[in-house]
N, C-alpha and C positions, 0 to 999 in steps of 0.2 A: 344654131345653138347646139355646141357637141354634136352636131352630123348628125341629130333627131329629126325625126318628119312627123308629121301630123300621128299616123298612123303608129309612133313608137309610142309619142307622148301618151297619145288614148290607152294604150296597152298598160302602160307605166301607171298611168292612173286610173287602171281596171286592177290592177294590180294590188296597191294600196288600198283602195276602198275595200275589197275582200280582206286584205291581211287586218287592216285596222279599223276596218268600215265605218261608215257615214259620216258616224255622230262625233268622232273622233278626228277625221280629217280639218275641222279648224281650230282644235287642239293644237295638234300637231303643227300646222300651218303660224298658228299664233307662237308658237315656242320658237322656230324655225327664224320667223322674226325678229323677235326678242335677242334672239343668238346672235346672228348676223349683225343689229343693230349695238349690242354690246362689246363685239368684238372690231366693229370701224370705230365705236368710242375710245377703245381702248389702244387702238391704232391713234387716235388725234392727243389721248390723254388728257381726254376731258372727265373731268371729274362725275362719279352716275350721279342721279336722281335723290339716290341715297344720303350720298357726300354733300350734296347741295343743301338738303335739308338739316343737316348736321353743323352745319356752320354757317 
């Protein structure tokens, strides 16, 4: 994965938890989601959640 080893990953996410710490990290994680999730819908042109309910 991107030429990460164990050892970066833990870094990367020693990293975060200090900048944004703890309680925030499934925040983040949950947004991250949501994003990713909206932009492969928007990739197929599926109508959101939204639109569904609208009509």
């Amino acid at each position: 994965m991107f030429g990460l080893g164990l050892p970066e990953m833990l870094l990367i996410l020693l990293i975060l938890i200090l900048i944004f710490g703890a309680s925030r990290l499934p925040e983040l994680g949950r947004g991250v989601g949501e994003g990713i999730r909206n932009f492969k819908r928007s990739l197929r042109d599926e109508p959101s959640d939204d639109e569904k309910r609208r009509a």
